[in-house]
C-alpha positions as CSV (number, residue, x, y, z in Angstrom):
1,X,0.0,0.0,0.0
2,X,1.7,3.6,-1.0
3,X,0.4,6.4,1.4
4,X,-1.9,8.6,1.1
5,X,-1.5,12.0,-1.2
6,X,-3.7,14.9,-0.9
7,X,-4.1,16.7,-4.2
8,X,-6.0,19.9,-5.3
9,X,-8.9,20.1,-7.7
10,X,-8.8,23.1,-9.7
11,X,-11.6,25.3,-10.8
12,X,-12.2,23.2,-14.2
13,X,-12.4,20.3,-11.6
14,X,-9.3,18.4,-12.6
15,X,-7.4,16.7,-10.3
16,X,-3.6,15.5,-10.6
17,X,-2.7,12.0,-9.6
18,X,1.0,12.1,-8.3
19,X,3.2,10.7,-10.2
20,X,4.6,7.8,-8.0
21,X,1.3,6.7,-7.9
22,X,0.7,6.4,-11.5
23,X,3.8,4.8,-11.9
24,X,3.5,2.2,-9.7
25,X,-0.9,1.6,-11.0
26,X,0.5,1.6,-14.2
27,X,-1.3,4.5,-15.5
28,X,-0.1,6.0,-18.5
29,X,-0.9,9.4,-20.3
30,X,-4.2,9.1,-22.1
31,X,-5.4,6.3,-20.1
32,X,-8.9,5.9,-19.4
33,X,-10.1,5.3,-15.8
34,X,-13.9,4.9,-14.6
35,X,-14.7,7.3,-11.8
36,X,-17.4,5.7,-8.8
37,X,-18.8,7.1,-5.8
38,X,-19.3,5.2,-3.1
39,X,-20.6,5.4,0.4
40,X,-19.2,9.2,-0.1
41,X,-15.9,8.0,-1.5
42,X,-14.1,8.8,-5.0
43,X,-13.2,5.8,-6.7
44,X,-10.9,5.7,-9.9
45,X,-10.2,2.1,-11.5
46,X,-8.6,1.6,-15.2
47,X,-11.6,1.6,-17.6
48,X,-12.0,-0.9,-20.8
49,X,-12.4,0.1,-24.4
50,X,-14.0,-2.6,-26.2
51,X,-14.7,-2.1,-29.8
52,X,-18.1,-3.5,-31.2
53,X,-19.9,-3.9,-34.5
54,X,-23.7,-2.4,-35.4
55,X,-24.1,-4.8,-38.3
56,X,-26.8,-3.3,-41.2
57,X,-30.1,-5.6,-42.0
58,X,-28.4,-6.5,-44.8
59,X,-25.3,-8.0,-42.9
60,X,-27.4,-9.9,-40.5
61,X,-29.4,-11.5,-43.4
62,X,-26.4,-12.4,-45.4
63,X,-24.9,-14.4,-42.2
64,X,-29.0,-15.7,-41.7
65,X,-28.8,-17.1,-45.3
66,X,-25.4,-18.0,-45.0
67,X,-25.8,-20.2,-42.0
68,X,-28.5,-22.7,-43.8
69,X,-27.3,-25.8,-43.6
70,X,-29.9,-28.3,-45.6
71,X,-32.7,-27.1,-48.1
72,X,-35.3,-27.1,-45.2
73,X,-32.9,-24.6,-42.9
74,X,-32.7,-23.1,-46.4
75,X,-36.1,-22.0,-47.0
76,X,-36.8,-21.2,-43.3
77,X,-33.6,-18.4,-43.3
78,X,-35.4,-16.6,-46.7
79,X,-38.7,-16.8,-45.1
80,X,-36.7,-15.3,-41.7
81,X,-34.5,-12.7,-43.9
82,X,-38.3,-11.8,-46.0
83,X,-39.9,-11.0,-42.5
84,X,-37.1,-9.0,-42.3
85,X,-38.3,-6.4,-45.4
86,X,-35.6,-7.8,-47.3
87,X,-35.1,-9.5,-50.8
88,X,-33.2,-13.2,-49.9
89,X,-32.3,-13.3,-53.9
90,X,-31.1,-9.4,-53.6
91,X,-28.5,-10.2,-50.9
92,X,-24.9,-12.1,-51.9
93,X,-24.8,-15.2,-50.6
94,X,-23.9,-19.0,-51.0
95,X,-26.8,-21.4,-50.9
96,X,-26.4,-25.2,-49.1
97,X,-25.0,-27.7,-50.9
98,X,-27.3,-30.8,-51.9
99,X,-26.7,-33.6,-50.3
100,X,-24.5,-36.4,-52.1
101,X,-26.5,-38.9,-52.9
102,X,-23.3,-41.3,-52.0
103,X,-22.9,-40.5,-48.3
104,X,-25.6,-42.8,-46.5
Protein backbone atom coordinates (compact mmCIF):
# COMPACT_ATOMS: atom_id res chain seq x y z
CA UNK A 1 0.00 0.00 0.00
CA UNK A 2 1.74 3.58 -0.97
CA UNK A 3 0.42 6.43 1.44
CA UNK A 4 -1.94 8.60 1.13
CA UNK A 5 -1.46 12.01 -1.25
CA UNK A 6 -3.68 14.92 -0.91
CA UNK A 7 -4.12 16.69 -4.17
CA UNK A 8 -5.98 19.93 -5.26
CA UNK A 9 -8.87 20.06 -7.67
CA UNK A 10 -8.79 23.11 -9.66
CA UNK A 11 -11.56 25.30 -10.83
CA UNK A 12 -12.24 23.18 -14.15
CA UNK A 13 -12.41 20.32 -11.63
CA UNK A 14 -9.27 18.38 -12.63
CA UNK A 15 -7.39 16.73 -10.30
CA UNK A 16 -3.65 15.53 -10.57
CA UNK A 17 -2.73 12.04 -9.59
CA UNK A 18 0.95 12.07 -8.27
CA UNK A 19 3.24 10.73 -10.16
CA UNK A 20 4.63 7.82 -7.96
CA UNK A 21 1.28 6.75 -7.92
CA UNK A 22 0.72 6.40 -11.47
CA UNK A 23 3.82 4.81 -11.88
CA UNK A 24 3.45 2.22 -9.73
CA UNK A 25 -0.87 1.64 -11.01
CA UNK A 26 0.50 1.64 -14.25
CA UNK A 27 -1.34 4.55 -15.50
CA UNK A 28 -0.09 6.02 -18.49
CA UNK A 29 -0.87 9.44 -20.31
CA UNK A 30 -4.19 9.08 -22.05
CA UNK A 31 -5.41 6.33 -20.05
CA UNK A 32 -8.86 5.94 -19.43
CA UNK A 33 -10.13 5.32 -15.78
CA UNK A 34 -13.87 4.90 -14.56
CA UNK A 35 -14.71 7.26 -11.78
CA UNK A 36 -17.37 5.75 -8.85
CA UNK A 37 -18.76 7.06 -5.77
CA UNK A 38 -19.34 5.16 -3.13
CA UNK A 39 -20.63 5.40 0.42
CA UNK A 40 -19.24 9.23 -0.08
CA UNK A 41 -15.87 8.04 -1.54
CA UNK A 42 -14.14 8.76 -4.95
CA UNK A 43 -13.17 5.82 -6.74
CA UNK A 44 -10.92 5.67 -9.88
CA UNK A 45 -10.23 2.10 -11.48
CA UNK A 46 -8.61 1.61 -15.19
CA UNK A 47 -11.62 1.63 -17.62
CA UNK A 48 -12.04 -0.89 -20.83
CA UNK A 49 -12.42 0.14 -24.36
CA UNK A 50 -13.97 -2.65 -26.25
CA UNK A 51 -14.71 -2.05 -29.75
CA UNK A 52 -18.07 -3.46 -31.15
CA UNK A 53 -19.89 -3.87 -34.51
CA UNK A 54 -23.71 -2.37 -35.42
CA UNK A 55 -24.13 -4.79 -38.33
CA UNK A 56 -26.75 -3.33 -41.15
CA UNK A 57 -30.11 -5.58 -42.01
CA UNK A 58 -28.37 -6.46 -44.80
CA UNK A 59 -25.27 -7.99 -42.90
CA UNK A 60 -27.41 -9.85 -40.50
CA UNK A 61 -29.40 -11.53 -43.43
CA UNK A 62 -26.42 -12.37 -45.42
CA UNK A 63 -24.91 -14.39 -42.15
CA UNK A 64 -28.98 -15.68 -41.73
CA UNK A 65 -28.75 -17.14 -45.27
CA UNK A 66 -25.37 -18.00 -45.02
CA UNK A 67 -25.76 -20.16 -42.03
CA UNK A 68 -28.50 -22.73 -43.82
CA UNK A 69 -27.26 -25.76 -43.56
CA UNK A 70 -29.89 -28.26 -45.59
CA UNK A 71 -32.75 -27.08 -48.14
CA UNK A 72 -35.27 -27.08 -45.21
CA UNK A 73 -32.86 -24.61 -42.92
CA UNK A 74 -32.66 -23.09 -46.38
CA UNK A 75 -36.13 -22.00 -46.97
CA UNK A 76 -36.80 -21.20 -43.33
CA UNK A 77 -33.61 -18.43 -43.26
CA UNK A 78 -35.36 -16.56 -46.71
CA UNK A 79 -38.66 -16.76 -45.06
CA UNK A 80 -36.74 -15.30 -41.68
CA UNK A 81 -34.50 -12.73 -43.89
CA UNK A 82 -38.28 -11.85 -46.02
CA UNK A 83 -39.87 -10.96 -42.46
CA UNK A 84 -37.15 -8.95 -42.26
CA UNK A 85 -38.26 -6.38 -45.38
CA UNK A 86 -35.64 -7.84 -47.33
CA UNK A 87 -35.14 -9.46 -50.79
CA UNK A 88 -33.18 -13.20 -49.93
CA UNK A 89 -32.27 -13.28 -53.91
CA UNK A 90 -31.06 -9.42 -53.60
CA UNK A 91 -28.52 -10.19 -50.88
CA UNK A 92 -24.90 -12.09 -51.89
CA UNK A 93 -24.75 -15.20 -50.59
CA UNK A 94 -23.87 -18.99 -50.97
CA UNK A 95 -26.80 -21.37 -50.93
CA UNK A 96 -26.41 -25.25 -49.10
CA UNK A 97 -24.95 -27.70 -50.86
CA UNK A 98 -27.31 -30.84 -51.88
CA UNK A 99 -26.74 -33.58 -50.28
CA UNK A 100 -24.49 -36.39 -52.05
CA UNK A 101 -26.48 -38.92 -52.93
CA UNK A 102 -23.31 -41.31 -51.95
CA UNK A 103 -22.94 -40.53 -48.33
CA UNK A 104 -25.57 -42.85 -46.52
Amino acid sequence: MVAPATVNVDARGSVVIPARIRKLLGIEDGALLLLETRNGEIILRPAMVVATSKYSAERRAEFILNNAVDEDDYRNARSKVTQMGLDPDAIPHDRPAAPDPRVP
